[in-house]
N, C-alpha and C positions, 0 to 999 in steps of 0.2 A: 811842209813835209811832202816827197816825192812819195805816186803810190804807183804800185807795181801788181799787174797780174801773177796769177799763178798757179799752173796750169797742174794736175795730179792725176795721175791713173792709179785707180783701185780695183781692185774682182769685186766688191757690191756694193749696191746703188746706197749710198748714206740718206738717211732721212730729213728732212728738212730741218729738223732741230739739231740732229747734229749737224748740218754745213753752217748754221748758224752759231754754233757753238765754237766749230774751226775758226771762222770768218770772228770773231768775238777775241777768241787766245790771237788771234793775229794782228789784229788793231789794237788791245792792250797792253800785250807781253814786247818784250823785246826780242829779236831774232835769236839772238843767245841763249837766250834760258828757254826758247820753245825747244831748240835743237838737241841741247841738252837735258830736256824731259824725254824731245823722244829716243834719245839713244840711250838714256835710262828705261826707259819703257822696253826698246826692242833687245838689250839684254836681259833682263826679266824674262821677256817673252821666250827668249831663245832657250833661258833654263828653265823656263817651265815647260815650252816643248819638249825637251829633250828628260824631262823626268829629275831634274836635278834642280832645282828653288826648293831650299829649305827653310821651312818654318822657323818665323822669329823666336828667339829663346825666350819670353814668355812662355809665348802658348805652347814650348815643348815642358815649360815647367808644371805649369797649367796644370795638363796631362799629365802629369806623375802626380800630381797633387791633390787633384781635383775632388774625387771622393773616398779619400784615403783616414782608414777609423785609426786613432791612436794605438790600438793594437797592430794593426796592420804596418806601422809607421815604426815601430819596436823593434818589429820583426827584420823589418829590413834594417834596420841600425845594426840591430845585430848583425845581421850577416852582411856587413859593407863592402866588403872586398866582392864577396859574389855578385853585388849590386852594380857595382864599377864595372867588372868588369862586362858585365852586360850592356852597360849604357853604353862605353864605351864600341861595342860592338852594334851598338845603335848611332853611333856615329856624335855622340854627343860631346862635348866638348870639355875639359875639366872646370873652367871656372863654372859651365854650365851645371857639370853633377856637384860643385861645392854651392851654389844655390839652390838643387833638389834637397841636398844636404840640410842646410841650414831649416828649409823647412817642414821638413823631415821631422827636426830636432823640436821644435815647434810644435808640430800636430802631435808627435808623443807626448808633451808635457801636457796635454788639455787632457780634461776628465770624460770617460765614457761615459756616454749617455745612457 
């Protein structure tokens, strides 16, 4: 197998564990899939710079769910439409709010403690 230098400018100094870490994904991995982690990576990067990477639909359900009492879970049932239309103005997605939904539907049926 032919080896090849490779030369990189960066704005700061890498640590020795990471050059060891580069120098590691580079004798491992194939050229292909490094390039395409990092162009994976540098669009991430670009919408996280830019204030626009949104959070996995999990962790947005998560947060709607997370410590929500079966009273509280009623209330919003009942009022679903007003519910909607808020998330939606939170940018959520509809299969997204038909999974807040469903567990919605869930945490009102459990017993008050």
């Amino acid at each position: 197998m032919e080896k090849f230098d490779l030369k990189i400018s960066i704005n700061k100094k890498p640590t020795d564990a990471q050059i060891k870490k580069l120098q590691d994904y580079f004798a491992e991995m194939p050229m292909d899939e490094i390039l395409g982690g990092l162009y994976f990576a540098k669009n991430r990067w670009k919408a996280k710079d830019a204030g626009v990477l949104k959070v996995g639909r999990k962790s947005i359900i998560k947060k709607e769910i997370h410590s929500i009492t079966s009273e509280q879970a009623q209330w919003r049932l009942k009022n679903w439409k007003m519910m909607i239309a808020n998330y939606r103005r939170l940018g959520y997605s509809y299969p997204t709010i038909s999974r807040i939904k469903k567990l919605l539907v869930e945490t009102s049926k459990r017993k008050p403690r």
